[in-house]
Backbone as CSV, one residue per row, in Angstrom:
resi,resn,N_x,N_y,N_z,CA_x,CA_y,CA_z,C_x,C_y,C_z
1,UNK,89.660,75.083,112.051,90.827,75.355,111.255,90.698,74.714,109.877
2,UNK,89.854,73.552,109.551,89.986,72.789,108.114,88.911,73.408,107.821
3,UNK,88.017,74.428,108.019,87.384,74.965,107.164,87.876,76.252,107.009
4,UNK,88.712,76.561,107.532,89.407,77.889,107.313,90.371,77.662,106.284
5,UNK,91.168,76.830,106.025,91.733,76.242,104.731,91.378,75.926,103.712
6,UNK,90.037,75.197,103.507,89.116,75.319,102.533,88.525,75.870,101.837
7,UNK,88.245,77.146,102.578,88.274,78.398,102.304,89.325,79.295,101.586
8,UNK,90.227,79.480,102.327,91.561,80.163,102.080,92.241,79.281,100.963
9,UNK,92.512,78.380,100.725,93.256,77.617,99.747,92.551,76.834,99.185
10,UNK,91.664,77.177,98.687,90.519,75.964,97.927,90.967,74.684,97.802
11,UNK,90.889,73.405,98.957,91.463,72.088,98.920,90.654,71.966,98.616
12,UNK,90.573,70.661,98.114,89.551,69.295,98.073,89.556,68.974,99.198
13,UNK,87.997,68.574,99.372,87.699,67.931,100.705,88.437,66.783,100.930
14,UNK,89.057,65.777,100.443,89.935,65.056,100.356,91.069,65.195,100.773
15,UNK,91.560,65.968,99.622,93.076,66.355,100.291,93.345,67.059,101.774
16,UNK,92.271,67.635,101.851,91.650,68.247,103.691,91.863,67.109,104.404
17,UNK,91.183,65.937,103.846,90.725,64.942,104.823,92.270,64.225,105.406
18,UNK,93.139,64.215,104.306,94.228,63.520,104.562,95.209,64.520,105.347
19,UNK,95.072,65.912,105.069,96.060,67.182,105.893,95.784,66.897,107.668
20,UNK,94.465,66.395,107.450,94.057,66.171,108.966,94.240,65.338,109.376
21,UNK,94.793,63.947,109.012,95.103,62.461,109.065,96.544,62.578,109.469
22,UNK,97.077,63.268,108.694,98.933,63.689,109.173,98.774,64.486,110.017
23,UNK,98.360,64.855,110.434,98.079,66.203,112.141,97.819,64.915,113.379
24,UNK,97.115,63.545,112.833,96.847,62.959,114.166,94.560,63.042,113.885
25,UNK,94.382,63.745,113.301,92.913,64.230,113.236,92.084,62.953,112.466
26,UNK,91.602,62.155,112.702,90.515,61.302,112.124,89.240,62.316,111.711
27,UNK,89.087,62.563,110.286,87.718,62.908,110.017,87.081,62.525,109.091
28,UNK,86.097,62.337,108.679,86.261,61.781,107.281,85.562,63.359,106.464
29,UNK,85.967,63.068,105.005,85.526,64.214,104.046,83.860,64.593,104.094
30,UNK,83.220,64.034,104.123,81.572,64.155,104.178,81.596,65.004,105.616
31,UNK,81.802,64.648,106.848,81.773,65.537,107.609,82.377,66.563,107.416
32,UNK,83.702,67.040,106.641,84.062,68.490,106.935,83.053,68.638,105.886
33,UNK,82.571,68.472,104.690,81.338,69.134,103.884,80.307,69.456,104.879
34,UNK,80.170,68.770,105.414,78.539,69.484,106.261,79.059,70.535,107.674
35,UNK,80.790,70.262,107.391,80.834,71.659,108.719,80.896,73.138,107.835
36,UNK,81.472,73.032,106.699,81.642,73.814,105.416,80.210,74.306,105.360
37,UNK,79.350,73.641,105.601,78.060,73.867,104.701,77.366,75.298,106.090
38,UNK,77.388,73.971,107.136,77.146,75.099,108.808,78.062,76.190,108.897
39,UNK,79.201,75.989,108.738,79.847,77.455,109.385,80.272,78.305,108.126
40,UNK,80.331,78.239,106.599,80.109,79.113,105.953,79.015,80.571,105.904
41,UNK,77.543,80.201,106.013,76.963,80.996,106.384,77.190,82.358,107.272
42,UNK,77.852,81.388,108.681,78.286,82.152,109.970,79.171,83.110,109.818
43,UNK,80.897,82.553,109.044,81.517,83.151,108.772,81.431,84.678,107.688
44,UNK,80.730,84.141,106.834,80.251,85.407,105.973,79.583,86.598,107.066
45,UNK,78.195,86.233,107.692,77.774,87.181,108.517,78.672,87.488,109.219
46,UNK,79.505,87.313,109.696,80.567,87.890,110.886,81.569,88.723,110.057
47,UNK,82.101,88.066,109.191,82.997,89.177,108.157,82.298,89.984,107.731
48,UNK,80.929,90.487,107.074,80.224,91.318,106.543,79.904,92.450,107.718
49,UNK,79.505,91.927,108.940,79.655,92.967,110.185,80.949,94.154,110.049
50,UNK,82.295,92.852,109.758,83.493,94.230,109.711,84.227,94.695,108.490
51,UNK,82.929,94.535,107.942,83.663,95.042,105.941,83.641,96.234,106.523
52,UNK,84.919,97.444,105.797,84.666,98.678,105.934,84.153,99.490,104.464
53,UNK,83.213,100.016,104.942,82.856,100.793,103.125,83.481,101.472,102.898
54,UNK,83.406,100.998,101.509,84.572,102.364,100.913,84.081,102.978,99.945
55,UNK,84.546,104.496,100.133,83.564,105.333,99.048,84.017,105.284,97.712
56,UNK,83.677,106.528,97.092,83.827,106.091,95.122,84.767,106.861,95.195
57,UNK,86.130,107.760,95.885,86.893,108.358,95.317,88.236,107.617,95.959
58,UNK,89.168,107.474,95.492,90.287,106.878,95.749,91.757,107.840,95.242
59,UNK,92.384,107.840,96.165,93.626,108.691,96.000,95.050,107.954,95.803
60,UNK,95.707,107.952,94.924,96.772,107.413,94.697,98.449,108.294,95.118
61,UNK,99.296,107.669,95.777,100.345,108.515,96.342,101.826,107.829,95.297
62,UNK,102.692,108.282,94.921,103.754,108.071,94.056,104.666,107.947,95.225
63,UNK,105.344,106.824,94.983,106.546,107.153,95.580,107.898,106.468,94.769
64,UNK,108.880,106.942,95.125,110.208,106.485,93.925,111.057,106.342,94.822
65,UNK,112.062,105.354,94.352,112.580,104.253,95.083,113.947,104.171,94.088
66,UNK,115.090,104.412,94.916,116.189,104.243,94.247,116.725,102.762,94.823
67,UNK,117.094,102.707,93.405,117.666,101.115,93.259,119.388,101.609,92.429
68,UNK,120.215,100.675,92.942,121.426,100.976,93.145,121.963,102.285,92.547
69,UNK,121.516,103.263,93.325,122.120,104.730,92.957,121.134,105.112,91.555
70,UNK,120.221,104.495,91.434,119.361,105.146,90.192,118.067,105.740,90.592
């Protein structure tokens, strides 16, 4: 999960270190860097498995939306 935040909300490994200190979590910052370092790799290959391609034409749909009687 603290590298999924790190990710997602670009912390400082620091400020990580202390989000995990108020949870109850002892870690120190140097270790989540070297879990960052291991499971980045992983995560990319696994998301790149379920990218969906998308081709070069794209269709746009209108829609209109009345706002108080307008």
């Amino acid at each position: 999960q603290s590298v999924r935040w790190y990710l997602a909300y670009s912390l400082s490994l620091r400020n990580l270190e202390e989000m995990m200190a108020e949870r109850g979590i002892i870690v120190d910052h140097s270790t989540l860097h070297r879990w960052v370092i291991r499971l980045v790799p992983l995560l990319d290959k696994a998301f790149r498995r379920r990218k969906c391609t998308v081709g070069r034409r794209w269709r746009m749909d209108e829609t209109y939306i009345k706002v108080k009687g307008q």
